[in-house]
GUDRENTI-765845 format. One record per residue: x, y, z of N, C-alpha, C in turn. Coordinates in steps of 0.001 Angstrom, whole numbers. Example, Ala and Ser with C-alpha at 12.3 -4.5 7.8 and 13.67 -1.06 7.14 Angstrom:
<rs>
      npx      npy      npz     capx     capy     capz      cpx      cpy      cpz
    13190    -5690     7800    12300    -4500     7800    13200    -3300     7800
    12850    -2250     7080    13670    -1060     7140    12900       30     7870
</rs>
This chain:
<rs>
      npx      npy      npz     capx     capy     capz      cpx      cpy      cpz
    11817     8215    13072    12050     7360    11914    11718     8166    10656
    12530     7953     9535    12031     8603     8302    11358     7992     7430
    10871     8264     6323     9997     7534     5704    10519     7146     4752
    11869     7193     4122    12788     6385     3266    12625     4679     3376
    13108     4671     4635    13109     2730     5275    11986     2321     4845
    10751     2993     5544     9381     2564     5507     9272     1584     4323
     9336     3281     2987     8584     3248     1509     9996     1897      979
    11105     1593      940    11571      711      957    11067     -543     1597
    11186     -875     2990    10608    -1513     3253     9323    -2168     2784
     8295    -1622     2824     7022    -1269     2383     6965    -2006      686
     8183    -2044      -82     8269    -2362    -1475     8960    -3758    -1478
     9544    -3872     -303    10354    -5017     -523     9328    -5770       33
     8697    -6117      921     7976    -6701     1366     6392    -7292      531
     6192    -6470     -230     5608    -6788    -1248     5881    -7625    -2346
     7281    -7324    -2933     7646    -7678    -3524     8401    -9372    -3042
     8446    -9547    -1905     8801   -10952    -1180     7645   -11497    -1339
     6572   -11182     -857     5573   -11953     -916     4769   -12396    -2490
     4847   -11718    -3605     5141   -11950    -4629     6010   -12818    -5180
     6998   -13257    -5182     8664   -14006    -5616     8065   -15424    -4686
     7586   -15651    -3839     7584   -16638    -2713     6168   -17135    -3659
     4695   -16753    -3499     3521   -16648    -4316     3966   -17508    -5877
     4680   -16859    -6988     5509   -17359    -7680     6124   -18445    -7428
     7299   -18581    -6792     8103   -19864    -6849     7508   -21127    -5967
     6932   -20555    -5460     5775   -21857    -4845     4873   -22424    -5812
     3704   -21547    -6345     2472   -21495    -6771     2901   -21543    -8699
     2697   -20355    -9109     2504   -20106   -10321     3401   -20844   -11232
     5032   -20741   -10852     6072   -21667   -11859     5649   -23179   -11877
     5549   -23794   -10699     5567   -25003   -10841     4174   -25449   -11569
     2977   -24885   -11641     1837   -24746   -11856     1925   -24845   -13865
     2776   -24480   -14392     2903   -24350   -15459     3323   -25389   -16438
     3732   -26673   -15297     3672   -27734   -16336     2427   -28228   -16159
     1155   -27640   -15795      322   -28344   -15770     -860   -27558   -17327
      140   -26441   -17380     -708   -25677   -18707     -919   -26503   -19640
    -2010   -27172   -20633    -2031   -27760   -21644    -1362   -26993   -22781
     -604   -28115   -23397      377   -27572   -24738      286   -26855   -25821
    -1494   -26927   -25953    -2198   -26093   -26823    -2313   -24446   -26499
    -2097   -24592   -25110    -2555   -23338   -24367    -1667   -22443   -24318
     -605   -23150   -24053      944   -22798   -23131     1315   -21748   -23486
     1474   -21507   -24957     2461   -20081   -25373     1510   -18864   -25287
       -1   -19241   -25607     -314   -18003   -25092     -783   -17610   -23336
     -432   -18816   -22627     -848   -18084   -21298      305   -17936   -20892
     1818   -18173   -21553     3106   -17854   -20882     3143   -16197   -21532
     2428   -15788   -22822     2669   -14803   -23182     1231   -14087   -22252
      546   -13937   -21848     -171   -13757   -21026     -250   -12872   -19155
      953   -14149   -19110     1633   -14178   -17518     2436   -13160   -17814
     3401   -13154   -18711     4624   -12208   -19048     3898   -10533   -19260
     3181   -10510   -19630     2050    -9175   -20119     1567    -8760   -18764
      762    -9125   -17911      210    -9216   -16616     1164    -9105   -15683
     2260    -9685   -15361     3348    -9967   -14290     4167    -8105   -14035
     4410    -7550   -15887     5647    -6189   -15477     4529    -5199   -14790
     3536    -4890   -14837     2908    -3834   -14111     2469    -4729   -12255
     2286    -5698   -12707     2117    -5830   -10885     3937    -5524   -10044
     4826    -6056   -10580     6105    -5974    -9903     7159    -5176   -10397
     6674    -4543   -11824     7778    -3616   -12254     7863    -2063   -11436
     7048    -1595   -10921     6639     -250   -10451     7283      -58    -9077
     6914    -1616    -8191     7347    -1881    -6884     9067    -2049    -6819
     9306    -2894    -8465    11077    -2654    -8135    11519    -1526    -8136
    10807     -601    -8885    11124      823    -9298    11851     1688    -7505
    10539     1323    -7209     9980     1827    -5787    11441     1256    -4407
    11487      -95    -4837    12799    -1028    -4143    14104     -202    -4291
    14434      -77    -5626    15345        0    -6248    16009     1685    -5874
    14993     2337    -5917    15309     4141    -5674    15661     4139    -4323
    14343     3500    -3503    14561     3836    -2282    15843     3176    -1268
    16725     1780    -2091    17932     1226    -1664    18978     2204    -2009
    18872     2355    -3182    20282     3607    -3693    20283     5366    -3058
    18755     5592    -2486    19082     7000    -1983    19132     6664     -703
    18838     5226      487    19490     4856     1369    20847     5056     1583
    21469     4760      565    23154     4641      756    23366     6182      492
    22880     6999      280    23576     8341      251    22913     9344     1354
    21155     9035     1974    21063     9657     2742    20229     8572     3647
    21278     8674     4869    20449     7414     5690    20307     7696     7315
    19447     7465     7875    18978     7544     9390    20321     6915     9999
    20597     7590    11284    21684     7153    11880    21741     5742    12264
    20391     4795    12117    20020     3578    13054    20514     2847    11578
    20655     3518    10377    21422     2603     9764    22433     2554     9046
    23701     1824     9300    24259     2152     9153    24859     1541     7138
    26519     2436     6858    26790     2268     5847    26564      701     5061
    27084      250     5406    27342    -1400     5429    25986    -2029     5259
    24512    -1737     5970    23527    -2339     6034    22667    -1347     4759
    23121     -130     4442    22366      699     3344    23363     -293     2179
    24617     -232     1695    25082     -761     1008    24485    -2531      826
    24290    -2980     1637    23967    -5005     1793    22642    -4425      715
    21422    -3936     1617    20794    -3956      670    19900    -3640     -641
    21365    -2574     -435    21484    -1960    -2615    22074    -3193    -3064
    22906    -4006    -2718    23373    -5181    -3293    22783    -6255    -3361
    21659    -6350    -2612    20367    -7591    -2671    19549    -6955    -3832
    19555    -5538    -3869    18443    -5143    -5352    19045    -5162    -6539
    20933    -5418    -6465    21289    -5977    -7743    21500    -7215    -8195
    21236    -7759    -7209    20949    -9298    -7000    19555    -9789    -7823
    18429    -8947    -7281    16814    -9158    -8046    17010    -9096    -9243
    17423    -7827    -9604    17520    -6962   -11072    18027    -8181   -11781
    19619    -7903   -11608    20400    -9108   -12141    19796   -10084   -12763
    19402   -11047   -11484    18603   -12373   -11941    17454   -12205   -12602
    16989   -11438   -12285    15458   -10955   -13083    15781   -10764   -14526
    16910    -9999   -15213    16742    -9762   -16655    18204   -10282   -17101
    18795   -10897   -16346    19723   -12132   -17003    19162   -13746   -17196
    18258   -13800   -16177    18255   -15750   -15938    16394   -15702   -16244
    15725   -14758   -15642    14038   -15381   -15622    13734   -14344   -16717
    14122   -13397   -17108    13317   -13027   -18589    14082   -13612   -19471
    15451   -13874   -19924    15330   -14928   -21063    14268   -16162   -21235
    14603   -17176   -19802    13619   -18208   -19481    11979   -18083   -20180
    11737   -16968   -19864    10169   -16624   -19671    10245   -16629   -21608
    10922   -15709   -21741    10747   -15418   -23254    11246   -16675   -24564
    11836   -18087   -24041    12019   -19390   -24718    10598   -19800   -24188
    10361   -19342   -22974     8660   -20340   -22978     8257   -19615   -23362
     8008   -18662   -24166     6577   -18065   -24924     6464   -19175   -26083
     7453   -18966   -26971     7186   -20261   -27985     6114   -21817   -27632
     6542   -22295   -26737     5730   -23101   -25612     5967   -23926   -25065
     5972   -24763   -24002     6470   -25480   -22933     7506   -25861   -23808
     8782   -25780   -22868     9859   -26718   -22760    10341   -27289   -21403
    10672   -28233   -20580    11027   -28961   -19896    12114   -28108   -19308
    13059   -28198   -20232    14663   -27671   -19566    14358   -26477   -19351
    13591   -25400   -20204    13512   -24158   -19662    12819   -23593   -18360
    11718   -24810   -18292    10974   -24021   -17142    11600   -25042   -16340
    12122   -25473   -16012    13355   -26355   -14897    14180   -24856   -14519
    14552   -24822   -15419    15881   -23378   -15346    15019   -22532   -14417
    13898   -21889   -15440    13443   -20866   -14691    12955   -20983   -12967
    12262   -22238   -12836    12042   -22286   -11653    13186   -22763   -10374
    14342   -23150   -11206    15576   -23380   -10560    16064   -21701    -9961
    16239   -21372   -11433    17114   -19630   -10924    16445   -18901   -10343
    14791   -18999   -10528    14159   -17753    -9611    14406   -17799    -7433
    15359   -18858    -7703    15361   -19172    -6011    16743   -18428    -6013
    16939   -17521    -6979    17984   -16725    -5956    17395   -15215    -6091
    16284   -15023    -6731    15143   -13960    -6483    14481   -13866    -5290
    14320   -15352    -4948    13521   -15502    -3577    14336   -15435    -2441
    15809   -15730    -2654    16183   -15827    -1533    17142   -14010    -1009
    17285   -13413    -2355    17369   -12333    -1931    16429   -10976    -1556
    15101   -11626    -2093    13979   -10665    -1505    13940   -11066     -290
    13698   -11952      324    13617   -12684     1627    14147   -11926     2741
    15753   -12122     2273    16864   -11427     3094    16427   -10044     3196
    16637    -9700     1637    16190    -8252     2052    14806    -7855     2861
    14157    -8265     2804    12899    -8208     3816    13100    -8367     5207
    14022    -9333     5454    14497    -9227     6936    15385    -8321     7398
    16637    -7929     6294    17110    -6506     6410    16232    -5286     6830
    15378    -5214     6340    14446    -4253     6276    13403    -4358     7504
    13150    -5576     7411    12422    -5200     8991    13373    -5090    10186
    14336    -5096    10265    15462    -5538    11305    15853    -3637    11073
    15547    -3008     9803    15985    -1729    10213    14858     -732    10927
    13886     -711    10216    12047     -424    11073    12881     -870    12350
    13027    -1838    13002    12895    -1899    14504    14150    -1161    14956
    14929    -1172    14622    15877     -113    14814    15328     1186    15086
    14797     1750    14360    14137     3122    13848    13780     3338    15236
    12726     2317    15547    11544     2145    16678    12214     2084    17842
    13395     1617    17944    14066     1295    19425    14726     2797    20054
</rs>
């Protein structure tokens, strides 16, 4: 096995358990911020949040795209390609749909926005997910 999958693996999986942590826990948690509070602990969360998960997409993101150009025979084109296309899926949604979101709630709670946000981040969750099962489904490959 090489250590490409792994350090992929290894990032996505982190990064699932993060997105899941989030859309469970922390979003919904935020209409409970008092109104006085709100804009600075949304500006807070937003400050705190890019160094825990920005480094790891970094990490996602390299190790999906040099998959598709240099990859272990156990995986093949089609499954290196799926999931470079689940990390433009994250990206995507991440700085089209939940950083606008995030950045109308800094001002401070709005209803419709954090509806949105916690609406759209479920296609963050559901493509880390996948990709996490991609990814372990290639590890056992490796292993077989």
């Amino acid at each position: 096995m090489t250590l490409l999958p792994l350090v992929g693996a290894a990032a996505t999986w982190y990064l699932t358990g993060i997105v899941w942590l989030v859309q469970r826990v922390n979003y919904p948690l935020l209409r409970s911020v008092g109104a006085a509070e709100f804009a600075a602990y949304e500006q807070a969360h937003v400050r705190r949040i890019g160094p825990v998960v920005g480094p790891a997409m970094l990490v996602e993101g390299c190790a999906s795209l040099l998959l598709t150009a240099w990859r272990p025979a156990y995986v093949t084109a089609g499954d290196a390609v799926l999931g470079a296309a689940l990390v433009v899926v994250t990206w995507a949604s991440t700085f089209l749909l939940q950083v606008p979101a995030h950045d109308r709630l800094r001002a401070g709670f709005d209803a419709a926005w954090h509806h949105r946000l916690v609406r759209s981040n479920r296609i963050r969750t559901a493509a880390w997910t996948l990709h996490s099962l991609l990814a372990t489904r290639r590890l056992y490959l490796g292993l077989a």
